[in-house]
C-alpha positions in Angstrom: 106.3 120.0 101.2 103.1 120.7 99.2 99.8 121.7 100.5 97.4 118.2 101.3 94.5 118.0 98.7 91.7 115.9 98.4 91.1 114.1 95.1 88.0 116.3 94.2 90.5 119.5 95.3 93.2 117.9 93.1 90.6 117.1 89.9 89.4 120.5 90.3 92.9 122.2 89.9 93.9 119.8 87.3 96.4 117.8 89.1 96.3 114.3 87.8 98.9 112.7 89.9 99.1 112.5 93.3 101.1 111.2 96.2 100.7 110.4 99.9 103.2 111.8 101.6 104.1 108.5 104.1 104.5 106.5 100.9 107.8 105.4 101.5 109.0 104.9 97.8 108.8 108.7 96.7 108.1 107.6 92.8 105.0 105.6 94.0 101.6 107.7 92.5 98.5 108.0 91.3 97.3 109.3 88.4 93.7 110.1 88.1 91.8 110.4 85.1 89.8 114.1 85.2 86.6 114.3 83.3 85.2 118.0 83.1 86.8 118.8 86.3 85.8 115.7 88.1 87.7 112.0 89.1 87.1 109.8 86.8 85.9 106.4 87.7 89.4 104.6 87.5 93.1 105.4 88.8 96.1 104.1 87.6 98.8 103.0 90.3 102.6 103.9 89.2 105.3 102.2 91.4 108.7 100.8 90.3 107.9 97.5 92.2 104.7 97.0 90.4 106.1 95.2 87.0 108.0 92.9 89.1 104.8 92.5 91.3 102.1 92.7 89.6 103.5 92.0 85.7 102.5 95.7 84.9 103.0 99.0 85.7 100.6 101.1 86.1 97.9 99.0 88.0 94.3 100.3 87.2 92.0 100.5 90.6 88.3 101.4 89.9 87.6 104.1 92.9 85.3 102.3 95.0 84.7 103.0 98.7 87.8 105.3 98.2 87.7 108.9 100.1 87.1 111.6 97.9 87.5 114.6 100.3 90.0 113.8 102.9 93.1 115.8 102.4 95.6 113.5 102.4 97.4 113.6 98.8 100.2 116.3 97.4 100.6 116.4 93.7 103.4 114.1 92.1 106.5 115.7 90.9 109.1 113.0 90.6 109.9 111.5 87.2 107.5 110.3 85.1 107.2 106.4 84.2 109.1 106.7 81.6 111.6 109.1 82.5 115.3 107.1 82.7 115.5 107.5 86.2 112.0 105.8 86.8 112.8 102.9 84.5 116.5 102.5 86.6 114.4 102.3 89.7 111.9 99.5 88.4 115.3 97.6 87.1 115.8 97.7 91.1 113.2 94.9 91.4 113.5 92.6 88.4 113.9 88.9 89.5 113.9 89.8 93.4 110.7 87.8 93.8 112.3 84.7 92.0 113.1 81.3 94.2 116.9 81.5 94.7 
């Protein structure tokens, strides 16, 4: 498993997306915005289950009253949004929140 990082310890390496490690989808993530070294103001949430959810995927989250220094994030190395295998997943969840 990789080392926890913070999101300052992650801007400050360059690694823009992130994971916790109990999130149980493995392809759910975050990928911060780094402006001269530093987290931006917004992140953008990638999960499979958030176009069926939410109607798009990523969702943006302004950091607000979110934890800058805990160590509680490894970087993301699972397949991009657009990758094949990340669009198979999100095909998972189309229709499942429709009345049957």
């Amino acid at each position: 498993m990789n080392e926890l990082m913070s999101i300052n310890d992650a801007a400050r390496n360059g690694f823009e997306r992130l994971r916790k490690p109990v999130w149980a989808n493995t392809m759910d993530h975050l990928k911060i915005d780094i402006i001269n070294g530093t987290p931006g103001p917004w992140t953008h949430l990638f999960a499979p289950f958030n176009k069926e959810c939410n109607g798009r995927d990523p969702v943006d989250i302004l950091f607000c009253n979110m934890d800058y220094e805990t160590k509680m994030f490894v970087s993301y190395e699972g397949p991009l949004p657009d990758s094949p295998e990340y669009q198979n997943a999100v095909t998972v969840y189309n229709g499942c929140l429709q009345d049957r």
